[in-house]
Structures are given as C-alpha cells and as structure tokens.
N, C-alpha and C positions, 0 to 999 in steps of 0.2 A: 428336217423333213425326210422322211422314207419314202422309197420305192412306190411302194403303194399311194401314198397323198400326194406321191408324183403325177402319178399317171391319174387318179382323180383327177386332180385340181386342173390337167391337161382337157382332160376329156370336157368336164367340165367346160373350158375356156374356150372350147373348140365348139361345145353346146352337142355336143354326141350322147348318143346314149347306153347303154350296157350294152344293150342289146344289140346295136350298129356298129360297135366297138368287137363284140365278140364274134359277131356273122363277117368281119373284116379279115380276123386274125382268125377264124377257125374255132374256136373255142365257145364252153354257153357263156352267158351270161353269169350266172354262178357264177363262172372260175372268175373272175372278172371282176365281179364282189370280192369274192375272196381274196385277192392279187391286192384292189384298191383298201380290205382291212389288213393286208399285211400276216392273213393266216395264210399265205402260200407264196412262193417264190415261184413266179417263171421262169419255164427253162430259156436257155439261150435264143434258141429259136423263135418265140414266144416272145421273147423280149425283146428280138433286131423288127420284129414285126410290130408291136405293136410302137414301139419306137418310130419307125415307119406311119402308120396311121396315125400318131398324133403328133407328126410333123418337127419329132426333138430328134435327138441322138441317142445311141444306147447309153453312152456316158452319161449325159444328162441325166435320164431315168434312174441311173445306178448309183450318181453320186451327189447331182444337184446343180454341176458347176453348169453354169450360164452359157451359152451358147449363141453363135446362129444354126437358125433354124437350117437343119442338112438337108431335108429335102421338102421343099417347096409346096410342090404339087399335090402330094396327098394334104398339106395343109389346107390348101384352098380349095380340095375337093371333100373334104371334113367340114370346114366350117357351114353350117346350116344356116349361117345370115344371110349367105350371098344366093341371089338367084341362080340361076344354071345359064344364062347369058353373061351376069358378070364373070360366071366360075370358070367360063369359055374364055373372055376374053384377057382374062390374068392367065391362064393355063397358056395359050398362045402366046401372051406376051412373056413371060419367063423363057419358054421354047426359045421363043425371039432372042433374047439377054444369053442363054446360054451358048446358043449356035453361035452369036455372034460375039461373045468371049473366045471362042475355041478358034473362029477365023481371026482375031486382033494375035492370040497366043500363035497360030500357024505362019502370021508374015509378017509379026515382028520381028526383026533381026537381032540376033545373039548379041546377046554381051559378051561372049566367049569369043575370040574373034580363032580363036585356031592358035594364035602365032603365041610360040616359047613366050613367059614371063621371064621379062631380064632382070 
C-alpha cells in the first residue's frame, strides 16, 4: 500500500473529508486528491501534519508499519461519529490518563539506586 491509499483509507476510517482534511493541514482540497492518487508527494511538513490530523505517525504514512496511534486527541477530534459531548468527554479523559502517567513516572522511585554496581 502507498502513501497515498494511506492517508485515503485513514481519512476515510476517520469519515473526514477532502475538504476538512485540507482546511486542517492548510492545503486545497486538490493537493489532497492528488497526495491520496499518489501523483504528488508531500513535503515533510505537510506530512508531520497531516500525520497529525489523521491520528497515525509519519512512519506509518510513509512506510505502513502498524503502530499506536501517537496522538490521540486529534483522532477523536476527527472522527465525525462521535458527538461533541462524547468528543469532550474522551478528550478530558485521555488529558486525565496523561497527567496522571507523568505523576505515577515523577514518584516512582528509580531503579537506579545511585550506589557503584559491584
């Protein structure tokens, strides 16, 4: 699968449209066609974005390999199923999951204790 039938078959799965995909990343519509038939390559920029908007990694886009999803929040602000109350209340919860990964990581205590390995 290419580049392009990547970011289709995404956009697609996500239920976006050309048009909401391209006023996201900056670009028309066109370009957007054009990217999804594979007659133009995005630039870098272009590509960390819309990577971004359709909730993958730029690796994934670029080479196919399977992933988690890197960031979250533009997924669930993408996907068109969900009301604007559900999209709230998963957006808060993730926030929630995140914050409180980074307090579990901040007072945990090291497995490195300091002292020489004998």
């Amino acid at each position: 699968m290419s580049l392009g039938e990547r970011v289709l078959e995404r956009r697609q799965a996500l239920h976006i449209t050309q048009q909401d995909l391209a006023r996201s990343v900056g670009v028309t519509p066109q370009h957007i066609s054009l990217i999804e038939q594979n007659k133009v390559t995005p630039s870098l920029a272009l590509l960390a974005g819309l990577a971004t908007e359709l909730g993958v990694s730029v690796d994934y886009l670029v080479s196919g390999k399977e992933g988690i999803i890197t960031d979250t929040i533009p997924a669930i602000k993408a996907d068109k199923r969900l009301k604007i109350k559900a999209k709230k209340a998963l957006i808060a919860m993730v926030e929630e999951l995140y914050a409180a990964s980074d307090i579990v990581r901040a007072t945990s205590p090291s497995r490195d204790s300091g002292e020489p390995k004998k």
